[in-house]
C-alpha positions in Angstrom: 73.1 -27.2 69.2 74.8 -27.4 65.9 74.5 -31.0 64.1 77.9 -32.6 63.4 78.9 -32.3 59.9 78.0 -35.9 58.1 80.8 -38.7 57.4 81.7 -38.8 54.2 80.5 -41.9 52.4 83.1 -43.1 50.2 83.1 -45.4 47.4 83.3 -49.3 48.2 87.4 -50.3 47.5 86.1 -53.5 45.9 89.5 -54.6 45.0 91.8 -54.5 47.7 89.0 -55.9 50.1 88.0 -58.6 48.5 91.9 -59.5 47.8 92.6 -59.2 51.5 89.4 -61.5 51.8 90.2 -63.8 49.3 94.0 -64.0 50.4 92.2 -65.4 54.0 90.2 -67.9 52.3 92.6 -69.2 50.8 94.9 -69.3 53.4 92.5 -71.4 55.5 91.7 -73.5 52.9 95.2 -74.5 52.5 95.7 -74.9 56.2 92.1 -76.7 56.6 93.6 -79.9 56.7 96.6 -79.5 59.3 96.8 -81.6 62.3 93.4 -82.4 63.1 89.6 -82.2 64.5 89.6 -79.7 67.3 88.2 -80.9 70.7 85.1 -78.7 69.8 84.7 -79.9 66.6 84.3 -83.5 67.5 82.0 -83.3 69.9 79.6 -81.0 67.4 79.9 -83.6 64.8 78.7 -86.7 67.5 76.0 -84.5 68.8 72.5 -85.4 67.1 70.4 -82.2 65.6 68.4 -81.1 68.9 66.6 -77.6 69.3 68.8 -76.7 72.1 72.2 -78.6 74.3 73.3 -77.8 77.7 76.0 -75.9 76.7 75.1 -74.2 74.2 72.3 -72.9 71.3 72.0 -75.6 68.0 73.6 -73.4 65.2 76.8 -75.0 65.4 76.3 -78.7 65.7 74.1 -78.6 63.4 76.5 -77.3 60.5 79.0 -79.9 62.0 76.4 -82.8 61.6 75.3 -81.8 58.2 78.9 -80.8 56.5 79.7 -84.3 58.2 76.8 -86.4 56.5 76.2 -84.4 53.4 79.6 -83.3 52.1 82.8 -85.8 54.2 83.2 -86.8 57.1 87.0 -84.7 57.2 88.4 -81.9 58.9 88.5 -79.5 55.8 84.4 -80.1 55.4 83.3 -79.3 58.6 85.5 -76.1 58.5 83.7 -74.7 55.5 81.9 -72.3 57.5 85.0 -71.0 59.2 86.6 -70.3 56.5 83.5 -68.1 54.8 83.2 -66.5 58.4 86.4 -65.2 58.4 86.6 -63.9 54.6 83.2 -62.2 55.0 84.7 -60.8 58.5 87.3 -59.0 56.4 84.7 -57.5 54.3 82.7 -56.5 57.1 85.0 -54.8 59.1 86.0 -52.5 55.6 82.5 -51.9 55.3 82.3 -50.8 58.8 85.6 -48.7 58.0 83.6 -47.0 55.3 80.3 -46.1 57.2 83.3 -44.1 59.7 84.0 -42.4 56.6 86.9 -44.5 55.7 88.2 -43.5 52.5 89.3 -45.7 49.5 92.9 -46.6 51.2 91.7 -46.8 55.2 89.3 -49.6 53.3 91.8 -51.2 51.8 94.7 -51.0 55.6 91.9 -52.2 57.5 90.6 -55.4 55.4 94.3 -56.2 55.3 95.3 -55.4 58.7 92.3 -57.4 59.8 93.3 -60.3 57.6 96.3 -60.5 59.0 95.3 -60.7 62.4 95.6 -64.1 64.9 92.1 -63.6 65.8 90.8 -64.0 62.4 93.5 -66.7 61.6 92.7 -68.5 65.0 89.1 -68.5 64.9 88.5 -68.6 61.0 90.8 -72.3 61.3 88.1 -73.9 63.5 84.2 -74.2 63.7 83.4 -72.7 66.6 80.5 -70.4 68.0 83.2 -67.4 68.0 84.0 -68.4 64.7 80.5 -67.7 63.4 80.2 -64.4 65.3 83.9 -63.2 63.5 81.0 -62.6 61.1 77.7 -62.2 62.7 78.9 -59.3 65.7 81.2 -57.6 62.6 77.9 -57.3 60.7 75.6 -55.9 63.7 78.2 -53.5 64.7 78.0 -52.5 60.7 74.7 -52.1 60.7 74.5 -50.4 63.8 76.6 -47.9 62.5 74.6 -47.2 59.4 72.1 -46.9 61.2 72.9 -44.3 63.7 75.0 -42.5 61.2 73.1 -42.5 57.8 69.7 -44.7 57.8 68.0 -45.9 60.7 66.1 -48.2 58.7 69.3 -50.7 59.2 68.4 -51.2 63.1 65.6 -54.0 61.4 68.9 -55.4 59.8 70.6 -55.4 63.5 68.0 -56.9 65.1 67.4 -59.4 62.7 71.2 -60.6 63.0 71.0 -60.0 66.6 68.2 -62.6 67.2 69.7 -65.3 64.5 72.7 -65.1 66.5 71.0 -66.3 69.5 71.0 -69.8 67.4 74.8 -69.6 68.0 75.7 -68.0 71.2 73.5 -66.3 73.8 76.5 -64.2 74.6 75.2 -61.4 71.4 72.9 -60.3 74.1 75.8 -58.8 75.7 76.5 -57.5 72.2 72.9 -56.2 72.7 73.1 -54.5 75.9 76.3 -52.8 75.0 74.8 -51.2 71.7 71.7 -50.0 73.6 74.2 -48.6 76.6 76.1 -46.8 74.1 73.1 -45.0 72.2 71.2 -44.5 76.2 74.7 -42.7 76.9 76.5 -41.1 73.6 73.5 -41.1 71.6 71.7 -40.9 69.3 69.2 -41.0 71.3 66.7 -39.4 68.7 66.7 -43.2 67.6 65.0 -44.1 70.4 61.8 -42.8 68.4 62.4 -44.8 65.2 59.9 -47.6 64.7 62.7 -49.1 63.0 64.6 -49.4 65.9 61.6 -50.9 67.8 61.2 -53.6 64.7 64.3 -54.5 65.2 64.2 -55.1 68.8 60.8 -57.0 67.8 62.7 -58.9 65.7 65.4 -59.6 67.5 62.7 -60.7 70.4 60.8 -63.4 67.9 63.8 -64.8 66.6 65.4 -65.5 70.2 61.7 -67.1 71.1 62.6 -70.8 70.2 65.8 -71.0 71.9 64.1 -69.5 75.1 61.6 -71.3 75.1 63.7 -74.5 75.3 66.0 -73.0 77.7 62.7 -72.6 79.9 61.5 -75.9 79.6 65.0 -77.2 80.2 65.7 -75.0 83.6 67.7 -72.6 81.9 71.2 -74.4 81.5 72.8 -72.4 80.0 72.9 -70.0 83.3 74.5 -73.2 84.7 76.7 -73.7 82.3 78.1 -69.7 82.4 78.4 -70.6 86.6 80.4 -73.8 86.1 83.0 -72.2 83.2 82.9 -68.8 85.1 84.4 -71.2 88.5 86.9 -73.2 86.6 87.8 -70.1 84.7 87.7 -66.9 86.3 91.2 -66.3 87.3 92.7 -67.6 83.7 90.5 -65.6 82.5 91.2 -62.2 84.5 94.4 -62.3 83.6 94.4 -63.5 80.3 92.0 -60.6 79.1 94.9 -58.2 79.0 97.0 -60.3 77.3 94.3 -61.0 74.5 93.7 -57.6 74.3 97.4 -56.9 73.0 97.4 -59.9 70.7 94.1 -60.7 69.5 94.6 -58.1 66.7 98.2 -58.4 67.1 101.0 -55.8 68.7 101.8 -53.7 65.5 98.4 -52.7 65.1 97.8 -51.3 68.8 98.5 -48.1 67.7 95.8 -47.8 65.2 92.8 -49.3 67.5 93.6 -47.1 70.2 93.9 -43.8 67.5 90.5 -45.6 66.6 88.8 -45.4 70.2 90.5 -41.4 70.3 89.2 -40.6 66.6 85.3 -42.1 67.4 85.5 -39.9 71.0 86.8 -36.5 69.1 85.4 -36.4 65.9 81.9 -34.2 65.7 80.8 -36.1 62.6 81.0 -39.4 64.2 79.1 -38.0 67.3 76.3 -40.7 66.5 79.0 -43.6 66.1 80.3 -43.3 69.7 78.0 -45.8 71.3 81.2 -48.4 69.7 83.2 -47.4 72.4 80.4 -48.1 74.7 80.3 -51.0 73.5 83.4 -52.4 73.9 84.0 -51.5 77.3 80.8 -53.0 78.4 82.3 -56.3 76.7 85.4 -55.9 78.7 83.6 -55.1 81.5 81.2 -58.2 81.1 84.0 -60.6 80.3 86.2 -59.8 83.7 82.9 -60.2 85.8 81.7 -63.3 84.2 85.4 -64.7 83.6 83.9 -67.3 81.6 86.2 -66.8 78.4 88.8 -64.3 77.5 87.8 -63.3 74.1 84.6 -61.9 74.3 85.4 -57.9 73.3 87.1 -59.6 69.9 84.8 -58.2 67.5 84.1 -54.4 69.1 88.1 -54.4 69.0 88.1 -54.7 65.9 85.6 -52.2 65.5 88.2 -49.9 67.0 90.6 -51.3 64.3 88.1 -50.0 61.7 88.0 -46.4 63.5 91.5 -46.1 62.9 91.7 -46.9 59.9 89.9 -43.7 58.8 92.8 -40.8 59.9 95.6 -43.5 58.7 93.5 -43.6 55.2 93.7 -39.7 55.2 97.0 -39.1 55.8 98.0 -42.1 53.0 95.7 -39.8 50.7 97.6 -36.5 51.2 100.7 -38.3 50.6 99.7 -40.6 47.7 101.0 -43.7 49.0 100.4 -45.8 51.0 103.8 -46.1 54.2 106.1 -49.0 53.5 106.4 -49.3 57.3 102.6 -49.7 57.5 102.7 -52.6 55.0 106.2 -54.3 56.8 103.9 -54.0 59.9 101.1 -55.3 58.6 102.8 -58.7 56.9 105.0 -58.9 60.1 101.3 -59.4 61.7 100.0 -61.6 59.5 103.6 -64.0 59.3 103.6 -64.1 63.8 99.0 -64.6 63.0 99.7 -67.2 60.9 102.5 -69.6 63.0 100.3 -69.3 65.9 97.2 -69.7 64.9 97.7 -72.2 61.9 99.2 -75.6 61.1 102.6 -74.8 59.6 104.8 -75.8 62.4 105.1 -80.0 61.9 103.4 -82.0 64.3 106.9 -82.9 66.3 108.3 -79.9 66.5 105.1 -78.2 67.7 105.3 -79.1 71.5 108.9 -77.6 71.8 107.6 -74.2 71.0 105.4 -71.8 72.7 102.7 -72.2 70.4 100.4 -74.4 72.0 101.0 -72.3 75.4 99.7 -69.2 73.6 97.0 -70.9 71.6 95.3 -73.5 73.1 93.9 -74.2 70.3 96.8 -75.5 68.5 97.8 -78.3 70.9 93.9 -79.4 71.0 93.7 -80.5 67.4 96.8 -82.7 67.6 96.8 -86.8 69.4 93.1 -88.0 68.7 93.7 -90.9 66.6 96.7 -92.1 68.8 94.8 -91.6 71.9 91.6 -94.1 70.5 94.3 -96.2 69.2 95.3 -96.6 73.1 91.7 -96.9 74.5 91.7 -99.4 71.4 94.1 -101.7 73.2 92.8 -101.4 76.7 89.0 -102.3 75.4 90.6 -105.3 73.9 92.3 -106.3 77.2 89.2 -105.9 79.4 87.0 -107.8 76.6 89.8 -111.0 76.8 89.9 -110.8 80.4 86.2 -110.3 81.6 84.4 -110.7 78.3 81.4 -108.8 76.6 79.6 -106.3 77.2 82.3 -103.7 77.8 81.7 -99.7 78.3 83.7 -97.2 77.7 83.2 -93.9 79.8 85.2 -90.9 78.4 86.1 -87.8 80.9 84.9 -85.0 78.5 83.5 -84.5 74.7 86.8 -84.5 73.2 87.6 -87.9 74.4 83.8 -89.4 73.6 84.4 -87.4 70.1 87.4 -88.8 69.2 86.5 -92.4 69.9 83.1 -91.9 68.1 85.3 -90.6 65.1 88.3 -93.1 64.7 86.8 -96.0 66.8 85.0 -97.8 64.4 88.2 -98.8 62.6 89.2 -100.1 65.9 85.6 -102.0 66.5 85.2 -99.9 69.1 81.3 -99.2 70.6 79.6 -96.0 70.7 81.7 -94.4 74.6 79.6 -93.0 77.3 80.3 -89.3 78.6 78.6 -87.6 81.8 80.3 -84.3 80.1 77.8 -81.4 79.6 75.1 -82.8 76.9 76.4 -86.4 76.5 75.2 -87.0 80.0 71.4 -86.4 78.7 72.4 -88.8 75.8 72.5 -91.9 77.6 73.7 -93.7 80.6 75.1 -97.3 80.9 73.3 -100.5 80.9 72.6 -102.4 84.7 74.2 -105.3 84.0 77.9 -103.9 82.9 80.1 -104.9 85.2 83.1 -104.0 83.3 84.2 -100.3 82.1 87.2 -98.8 80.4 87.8 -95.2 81.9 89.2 -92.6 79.8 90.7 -89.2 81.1 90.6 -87.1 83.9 88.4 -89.0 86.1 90.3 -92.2 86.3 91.7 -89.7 89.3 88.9 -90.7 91.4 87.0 -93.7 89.7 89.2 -96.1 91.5 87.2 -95.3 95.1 83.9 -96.1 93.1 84.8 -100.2 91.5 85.8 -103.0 93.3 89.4 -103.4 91.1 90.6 -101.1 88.8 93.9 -102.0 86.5 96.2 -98.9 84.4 95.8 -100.2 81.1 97.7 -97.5 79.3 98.6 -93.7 79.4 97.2 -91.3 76.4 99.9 -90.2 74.6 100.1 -88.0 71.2 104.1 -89.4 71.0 105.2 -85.8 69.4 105.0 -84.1 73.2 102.5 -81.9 72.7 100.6 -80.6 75.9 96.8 -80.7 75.9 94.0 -81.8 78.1 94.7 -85.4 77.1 98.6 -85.8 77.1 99.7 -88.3 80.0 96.4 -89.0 81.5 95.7 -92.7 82.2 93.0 -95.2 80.7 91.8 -97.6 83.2 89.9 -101.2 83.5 87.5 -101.2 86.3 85.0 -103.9 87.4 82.7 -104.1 89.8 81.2 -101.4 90.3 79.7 -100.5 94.2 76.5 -98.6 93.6 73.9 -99.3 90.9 74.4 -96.9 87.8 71.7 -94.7 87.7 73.2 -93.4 91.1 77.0 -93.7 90.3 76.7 -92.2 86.4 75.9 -89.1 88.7 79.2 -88.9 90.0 80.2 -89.2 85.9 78.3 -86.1 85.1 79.5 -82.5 84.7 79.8 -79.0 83.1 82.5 -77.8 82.3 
């Protein structure tokens, strides 16, 4: 067989890249400060440095805590690493353009067509796990692809991202599987002999070796936690996928990640580079079957992106410049990215869009200090009228985050939570007879007490619809079983 005529390996497009970069660091710099604290966010920032939670590896709490002690306790500081993730994303993914033998200006398109993307915008707002991986997966895929296509020494590179990633999310194993499918089926499987391929899998492996070991000794929770998202998930999920997959990068730029999937199937020099399509229809695949979340394949999209970029960059060459309708598209992107995935719509005007409906995000940063300021007057209600001590029990993390955040200026105590870790953080004491229930499960807690009174309704007062908005806060006493049995009935994952 004839070898495939080699990429050609341009010269980096320094300038435009890091502009596109810089304009996205700057952006979420700006916007770092808008509404508020995700859900997420405040529950990383309670959670004490551990090896390993319930729900998830010790990467991100960890940066929550520490931006949170060392630098402020604020929304901007603990989205620091968002905001890098999301600039060195866009460099990435033109680095990855240039490995496909992207030219100077299919560098330049696809750092600025990533840029102005929701997913980047949406995830490079928050600190997240996906956040991270906006840079982790974009810079294992680019190795990857150096690696099959120029150097194999880079597989040690890929493993060695592969296995610090599983400090962040277990889901890179997935990542994993998909690169190795890909090379088993497309090729190249000549790699398969490298030892630097197998050092990277060994890498890969010792890395991953402190967070499995703690998943072992903890009876692997994680596997319950994928079970209890993938059954309060799975048909949001299913259909949500398709949706994401249209507007995670954004309509206008369709066109160029599916020319990208065609141009990595039908170009001989890029023979080596196919395992990318591989691998993003094994993360397609794996996200409808699990059903756990919808945005798993983000980063191998993008990939695609980067594919496309390369024939678009050719033709821009052979006319000198680069399409003004390319450019419209590409800011049109970036000006739909930015409204839904940033703060620029005021706080009251917010719930009477769609916004919140399409990013969930959004309506989940907005209501926490009103919502302590409520629990606020119904712990000072059931302290008057059945004095100290008093608990208070929130439904999930958000809730327990919240009230660990802006309760103190209230005088409020440290709440309890049964919701994924906080349940291994502590139960209540015997001898509290009197609770303040925040949340969801005042829906059943009223069967479990001897009196329970509504002593107010959670309510962000600009109408914005999130997992809080309406819900009830409740005073219950007496409660009918001893609490080391009934804080069972207060734990969950979820």
């Amino acid at each position: 067989m004839t070898s495939a005529p080699p990429t050609p390996h341009h010269p980096v497009a320094w300038r435009p890249v890091l502009a596109a970069a810089g304009a996205v660091v700057l952006v979420l710099t700006l916007a770092s400060a808008g509404y508020g604290y995700h859900r997420d966010e405040l529950y990383y920032r309670m959670l004490p440095p551990e090896p390993g939670y319930v729900d998830q590896p010790p990467l991100v709490p960890l940066l929550a805590r520490t931006l949170t002690d060392l630098v402020a306790d604020e929304v901007w500081a603990i989205r620091l690493p968002a905001t890098l993730a999301a600039g060195g994303a866009v460099v990435l993914l033109a680095l990855l353009t240039r490995e496909l033998g992207g030219n100077r200006r299919a560098q330049a398109i696809g750092a600025w067509a990533y840029a102005s993307t929701s997913s980047v915008l949406m995830f490079g707002h928050v600190l997240l796990p996906a956040t991270l991986d906006l840079a982790f997966w974009m810079a294992i895929l680019w190795a990857a692809t150096r690696a099959a296509l120029r150097d194999p020494r880079w597989w040690l590179l890929a493993g060695v991202l592969i296995g610090l990633d599983t400090s962040n999310r277990w889901l890179v194993a997935v990542l994993a599987v998909g690169i190795a499918a890909g090379v088993l089926l497309l090729g190249p499987r000549h790699t398969l002999r490298s030892p630097w391929l197998w050092a990277g899998v060994g890498a890969a492996a010792l890395l991953t070796l402190p967070n499995l070991a703690w998943q072992a000794a903890n009876d692997w929770p994680q596997l319950a936690m994928g079970g209890a998202l993938a059954e309060n998930n799975a048909g949001e999920v299913r259909v949500g996928m398709w949706i994401l997959l249209l507007v995670l990068l954004g309509p206008p730029l369709v066109p160029i990640w599916v020319a990208g999937i065609r141009h990595l199937l039908v170009t001989p020099g890029l023979r080596h580079a196919r395992f990318l399509v591989v691998t993003l229809g094994a993360l397609l695949v794996f996200t409808f079957v699990g059903a756990t979340q919808p945005h798993y394949f983000m980063s191998p999209l993008a990939a695609a992106l980067a594919a496309g970029c390369v024939p678009l960059g050719e033709r821009m060459e052979r006319r000198g410049r680069v399409s003004r309708a390319l450019v419209g598209w590409i800011a049109l992107n970036g000006l739909v990215s930015a409204v839904i995935a940033l703060p620029l719509l005021p706080e009251p005007v917010l719930g009477r869009t769609p916004v919140p409906g399409i990013s969930p995000l959004a309506g989940d940063q907005v209501g926490w200090p009103a919502y302590v300021a409520t629990v606020a007057s119904a712990y000072e209600q059931a302290v008057a009228e059945h004095g100290e001590p008093v608990a208070i029990i929130a439904s999930n993390y958000g809730e327990a985050g919240a009230i660990v955040r802006y309760g103190a200026g209230h005088g409020l105590p440290e709440p309890f939570s049964g919701h994924n870790h906080l349940a291994r953080l502590g139960r209540l004491a015997d001898d509290v007879e009197t609770v303040v229930v925040v949340g969801g499960q005042t829906l059943w807690v009223p069967r479990v007490f001897e009196e329970c009174t509504r002593a107010g309704v959670l309510d962000n007062g600009v109408d914005v619809d999130n997992e809080e908005q309406g819900l009830p806060v409740l005073v219950c006493t007496g409660p009918q079983e001893p609490w080391p049995r009934l804080w069972q009935r207060f734990t969950h994952l979820d």
